[in-house]
matplotlib code that plots the C-alpha trace (Angstrom):
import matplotlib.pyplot as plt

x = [14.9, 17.4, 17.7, 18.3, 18.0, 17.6, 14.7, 12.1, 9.8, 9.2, 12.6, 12.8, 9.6, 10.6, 13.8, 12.0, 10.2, 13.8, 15.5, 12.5, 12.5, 16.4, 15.5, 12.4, 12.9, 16.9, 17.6, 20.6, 19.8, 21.9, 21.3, 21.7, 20.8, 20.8, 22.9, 21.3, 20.0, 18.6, 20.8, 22.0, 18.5, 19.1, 22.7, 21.9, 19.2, 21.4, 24.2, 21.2, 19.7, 23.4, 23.5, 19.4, 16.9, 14.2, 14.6, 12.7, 12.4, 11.4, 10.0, 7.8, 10.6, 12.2, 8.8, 10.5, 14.2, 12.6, 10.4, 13.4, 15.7, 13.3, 12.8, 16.8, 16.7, 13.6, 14.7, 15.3, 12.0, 10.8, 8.6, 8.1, 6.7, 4.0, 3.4, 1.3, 3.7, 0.7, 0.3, -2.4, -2.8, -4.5, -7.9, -7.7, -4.4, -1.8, 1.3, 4.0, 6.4, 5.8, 8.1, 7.0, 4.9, 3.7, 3.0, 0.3, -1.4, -4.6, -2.8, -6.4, -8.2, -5.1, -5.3, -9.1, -8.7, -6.0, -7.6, -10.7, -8.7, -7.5, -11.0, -12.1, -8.7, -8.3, -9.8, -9.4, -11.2, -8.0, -5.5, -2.9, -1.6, 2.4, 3.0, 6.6, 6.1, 2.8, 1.5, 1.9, -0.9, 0.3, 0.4, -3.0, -3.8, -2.9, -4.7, -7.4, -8.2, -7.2, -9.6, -12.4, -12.0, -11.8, -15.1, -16.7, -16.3, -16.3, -18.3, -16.6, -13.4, -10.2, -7.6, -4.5, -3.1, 0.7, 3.2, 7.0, 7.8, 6.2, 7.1, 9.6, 11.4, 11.3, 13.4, 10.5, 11.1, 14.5, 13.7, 13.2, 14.1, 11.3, 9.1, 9.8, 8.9, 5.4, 4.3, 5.0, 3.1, 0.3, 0.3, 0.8, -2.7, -4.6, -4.3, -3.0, -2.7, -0.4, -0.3, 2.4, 3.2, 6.7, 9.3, 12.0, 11.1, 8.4, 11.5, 10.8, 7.6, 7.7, 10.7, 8.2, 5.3, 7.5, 8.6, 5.3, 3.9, 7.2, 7.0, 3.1, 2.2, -0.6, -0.3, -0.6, 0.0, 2.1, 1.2, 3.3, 3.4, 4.4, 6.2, 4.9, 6.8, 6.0, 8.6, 11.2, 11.5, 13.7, 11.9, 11.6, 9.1, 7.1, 4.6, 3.7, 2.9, -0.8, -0.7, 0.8, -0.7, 0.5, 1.6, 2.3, 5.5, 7.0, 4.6, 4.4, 8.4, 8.0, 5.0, 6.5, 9.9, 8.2, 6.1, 9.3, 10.8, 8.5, 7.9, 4.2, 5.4, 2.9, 3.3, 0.5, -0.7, -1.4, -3.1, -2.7, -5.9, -7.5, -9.2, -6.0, -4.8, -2.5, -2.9, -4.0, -3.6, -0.9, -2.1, 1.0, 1.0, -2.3, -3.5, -6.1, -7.2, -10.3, -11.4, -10.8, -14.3, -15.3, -12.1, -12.6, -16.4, -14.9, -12.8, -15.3, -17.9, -14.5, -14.2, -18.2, -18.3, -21.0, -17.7, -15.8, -12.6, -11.7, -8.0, -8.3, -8.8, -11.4]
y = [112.2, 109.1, 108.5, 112.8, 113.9, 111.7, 109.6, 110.8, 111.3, 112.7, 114.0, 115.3, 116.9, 119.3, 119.6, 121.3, 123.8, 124.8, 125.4, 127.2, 129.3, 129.9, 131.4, 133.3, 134.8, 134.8, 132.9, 130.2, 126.6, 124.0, 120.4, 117.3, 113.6, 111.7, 108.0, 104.9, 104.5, 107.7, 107.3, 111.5, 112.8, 115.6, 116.2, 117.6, 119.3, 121.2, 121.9, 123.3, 125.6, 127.1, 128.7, 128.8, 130.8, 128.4, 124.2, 122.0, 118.3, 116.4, 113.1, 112.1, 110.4, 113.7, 114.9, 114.1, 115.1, 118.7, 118.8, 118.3, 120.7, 123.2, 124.1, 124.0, 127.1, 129.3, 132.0, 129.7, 128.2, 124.7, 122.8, 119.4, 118.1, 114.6, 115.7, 117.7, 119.1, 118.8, 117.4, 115.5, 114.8, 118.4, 119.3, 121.2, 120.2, 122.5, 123.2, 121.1, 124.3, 127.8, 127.8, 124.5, 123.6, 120.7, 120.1, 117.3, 116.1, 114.6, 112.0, 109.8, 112.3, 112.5, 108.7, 108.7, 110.5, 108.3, 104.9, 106.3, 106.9, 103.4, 101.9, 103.6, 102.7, 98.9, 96.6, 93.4, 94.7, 94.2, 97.0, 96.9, 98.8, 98.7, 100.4, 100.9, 100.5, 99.9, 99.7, 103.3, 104.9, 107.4, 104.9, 102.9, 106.9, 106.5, 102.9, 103.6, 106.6, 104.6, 101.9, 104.1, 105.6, 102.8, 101.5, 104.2, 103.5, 99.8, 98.2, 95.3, 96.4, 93.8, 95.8, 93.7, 95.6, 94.6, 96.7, 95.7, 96.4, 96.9, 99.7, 100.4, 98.9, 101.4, 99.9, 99.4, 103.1, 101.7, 98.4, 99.0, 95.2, 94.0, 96.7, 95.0, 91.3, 92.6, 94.4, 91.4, 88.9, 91.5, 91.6, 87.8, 87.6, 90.1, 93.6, 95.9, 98.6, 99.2, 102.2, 102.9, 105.2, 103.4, 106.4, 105.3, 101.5, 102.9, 102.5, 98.8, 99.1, 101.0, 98.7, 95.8, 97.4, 97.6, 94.4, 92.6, 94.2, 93.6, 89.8, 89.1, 91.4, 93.1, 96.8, 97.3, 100.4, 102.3, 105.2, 107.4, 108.9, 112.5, 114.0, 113.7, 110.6, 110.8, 113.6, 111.9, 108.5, 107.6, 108.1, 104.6, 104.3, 106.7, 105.0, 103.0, 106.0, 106.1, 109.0, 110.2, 111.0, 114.7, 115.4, 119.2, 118.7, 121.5, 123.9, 123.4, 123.8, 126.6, 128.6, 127.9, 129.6, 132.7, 132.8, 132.7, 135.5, 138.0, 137.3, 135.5, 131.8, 130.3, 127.3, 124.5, 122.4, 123.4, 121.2, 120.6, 119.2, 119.1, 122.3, 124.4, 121.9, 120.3, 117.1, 116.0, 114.2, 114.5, 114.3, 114.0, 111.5, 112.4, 108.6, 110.1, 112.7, 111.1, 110.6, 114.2, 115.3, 112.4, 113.1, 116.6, 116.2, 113.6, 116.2, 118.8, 116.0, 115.9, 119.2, 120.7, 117.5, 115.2, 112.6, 112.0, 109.8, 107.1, 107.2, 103.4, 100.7, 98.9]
z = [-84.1, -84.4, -88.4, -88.9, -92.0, -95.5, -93.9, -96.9, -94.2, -91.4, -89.7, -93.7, -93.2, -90.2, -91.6, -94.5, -91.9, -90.6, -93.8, -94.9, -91.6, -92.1, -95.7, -94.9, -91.7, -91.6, -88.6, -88.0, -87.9, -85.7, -86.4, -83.9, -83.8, -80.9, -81.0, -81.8, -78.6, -78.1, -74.5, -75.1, -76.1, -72.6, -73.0, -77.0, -76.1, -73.4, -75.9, -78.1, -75.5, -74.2, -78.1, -79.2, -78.2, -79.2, -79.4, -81.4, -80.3, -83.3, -81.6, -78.9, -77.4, -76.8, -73.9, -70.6, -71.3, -73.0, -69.5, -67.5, -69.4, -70.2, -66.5, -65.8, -69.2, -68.6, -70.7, -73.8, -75.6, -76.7, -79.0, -79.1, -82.1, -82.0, -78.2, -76.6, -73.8, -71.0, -67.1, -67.8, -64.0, -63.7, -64.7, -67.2, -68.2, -68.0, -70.4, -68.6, -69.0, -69.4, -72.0, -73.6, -76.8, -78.1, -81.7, -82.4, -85.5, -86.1, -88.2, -88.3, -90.0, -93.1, -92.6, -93.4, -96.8, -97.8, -96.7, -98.4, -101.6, -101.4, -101.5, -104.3, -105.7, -105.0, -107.5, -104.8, -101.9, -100.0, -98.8, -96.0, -93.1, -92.0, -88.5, -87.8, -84.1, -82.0, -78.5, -77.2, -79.1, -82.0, -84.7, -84.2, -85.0, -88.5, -88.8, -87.1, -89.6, -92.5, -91.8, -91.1, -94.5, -96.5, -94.7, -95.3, -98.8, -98.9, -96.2, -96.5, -97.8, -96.0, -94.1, -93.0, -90.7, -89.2, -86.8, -87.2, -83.7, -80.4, -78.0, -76.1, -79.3, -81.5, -84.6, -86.4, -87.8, -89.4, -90.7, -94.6, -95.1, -92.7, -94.2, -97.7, -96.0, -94.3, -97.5, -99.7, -97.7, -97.5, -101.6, -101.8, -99.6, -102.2, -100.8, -103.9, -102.0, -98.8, -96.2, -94.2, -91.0, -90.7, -91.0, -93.0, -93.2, -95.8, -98.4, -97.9, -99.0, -102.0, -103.2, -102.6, -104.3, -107.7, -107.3, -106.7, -109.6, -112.0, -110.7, -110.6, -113.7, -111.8, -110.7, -106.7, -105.1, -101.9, -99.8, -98.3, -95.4, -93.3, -96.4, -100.5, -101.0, -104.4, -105.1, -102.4, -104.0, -107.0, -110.4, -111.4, -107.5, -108.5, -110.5, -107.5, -105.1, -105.0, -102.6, -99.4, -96.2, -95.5, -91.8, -92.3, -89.5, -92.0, -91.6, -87.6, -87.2, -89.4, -88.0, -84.3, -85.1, -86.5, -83.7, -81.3, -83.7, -83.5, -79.5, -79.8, -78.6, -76.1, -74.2, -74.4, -77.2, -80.9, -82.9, -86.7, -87.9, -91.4, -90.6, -90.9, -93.5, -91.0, -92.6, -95.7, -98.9, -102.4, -105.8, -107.4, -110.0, -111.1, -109.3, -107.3, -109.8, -110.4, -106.4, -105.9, -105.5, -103.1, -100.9, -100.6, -99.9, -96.7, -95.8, -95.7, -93.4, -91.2, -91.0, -90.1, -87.2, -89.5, -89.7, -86.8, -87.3, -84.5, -83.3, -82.0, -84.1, -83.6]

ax = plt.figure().add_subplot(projection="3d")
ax.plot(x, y, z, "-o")
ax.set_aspect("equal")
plt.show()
């Protein structure tokens, strides 16, 4: 997606799934980004399907140009990952491409674990939410599980929630500096810990985190998102990386190559939930060492149905 690789997040995150696939399995790897704009989304993905024989599409935004040049290359395949690939005008749904996956997440249920982590974490009963972009559904994902984990902790638990952008402007995944604004207004009204699903604006936040608590004396506390962002910021931000929501785009990229290699890809939706580890939570640090037990017992309700996780915010 626009921002390629070096994001610490999520492009970084399927970008690890290729270069894993390219040393396990053996296979060549060819790279694109679209523009700023996003304006030659169709004409990369053509270039990639005249040499490939299998395109991932890391993006939502990447759905109707895939559609469009998956059916001019039937004999190439194609994954797009954060969308399901489906016609949603039949019943059942049906794959929009018989040579088309989509790659979802179920980011709330990630989200849960870590907003439950930050309740049992926060010593002000406040915590934060920073959405890079919102109004078309996939980040009020992430808040909605957030909040409903931290509620489920704390009743009465605060959660400031703010989006930096509203669709179709999508700049809010690039915006470190307004990242860095949002968060510290959100610490200067109590919250001492801060989620964020912002791409690479989340650098914004984790510089704000160690500044607040340099400036103010208090400690408060960042949470990553997509990759382990405790092991992708610089040393001296890691002390301030209470956890990081795991979005296993590595593991999808990854396990739909090897499917395409050995002949098994199927078009239609896959799913990467907390039941196949899909999503999940870091412990690096040791910051969340002593909620382990609680967490995993959430996951567990999450998993057997007795917790089901809202993807709309309430």
């Amino acid at each position: 997606d626009i921002g390629g690789r070096g994001d610490q997040s999520f492009n970084d995150s399927a970008a690890a799934g290729a270069d894993r696939a390219v040393a396990d399995l053996g296979i060549t790897v060819s790279d694109a980004e679209p523009n700023a704009d996003g304006s030659d989304r169709a004409q990369l993905l053509q270039l990639q399907a005249d040499a490939s024989e299998l395109v991932l599409a890391v993006g939502f935004l990447f759905a109707d140009d895939v559609a469009a040049v998956a059916a001019e290359n039937p004999d190439v395949n194609f994954a797009v990952v954060d969308d399901a690939m489906l016609d949603f005008d039949q019943d059942p749904p049906a794959p929009r491409g018989d040579n088309i996956a989509g790659l979802t997440f179920a980011e709330e249920q990630g989200s849960f674990l870590v907003g439950a982590a930050a309740a049992l974490k926060s010593e002000t009963g406040t915590v934060g939410f920073i959405g890079g972009v919102g109004g078309f559904g996939l980040i009020e994902k992430f808040e909605a599980g957030f909040t409903a984990g931290a509620q489920s902790v704390n009743a009465d638990i605060v959660v400031i929630p703010q989006y930096i952008t509203q669709a179709p402007d999508f700049d809010g995944f690039f915006a470190g500096d307004r990242a860095k604004e949002i968060a510290l207004s959100m610490y200067d009204q109590g919250a001492d810990i801060i989620y964020h699903a912002a791409g690479g604006s989340g650098a914004g936040l984790f510089e704000a985190a160690a500044e607040q608590s340099e400036t103010s004396g208090s400690k408060v506390w960042a949470i990553g998102v997509d990759s382990d962002q405790y092991n992708t910021v610089d040393a001296e931000l890691q002390e301030y990386i209470l956890t990081s929501m795991l979005k296993r785009v590595d593991s999808a990229v990854f396990e739909i190559t090897e499917a395409a290699q050995n002949g098994e890809f199927s078009s239609g939706n896959v799913i990467y939930d907390l039941a196949v580890d899909g999503v999940g939570y870091s412990t690096s640090g040791g910051f969340v060492d002593a909620y382990v037990d609680q967490l995993e017992e959430f996951k567990a309700q999450i998993i057997d149905g007795t917790i089901t996780v809202p993807t709309e915010p309430s």
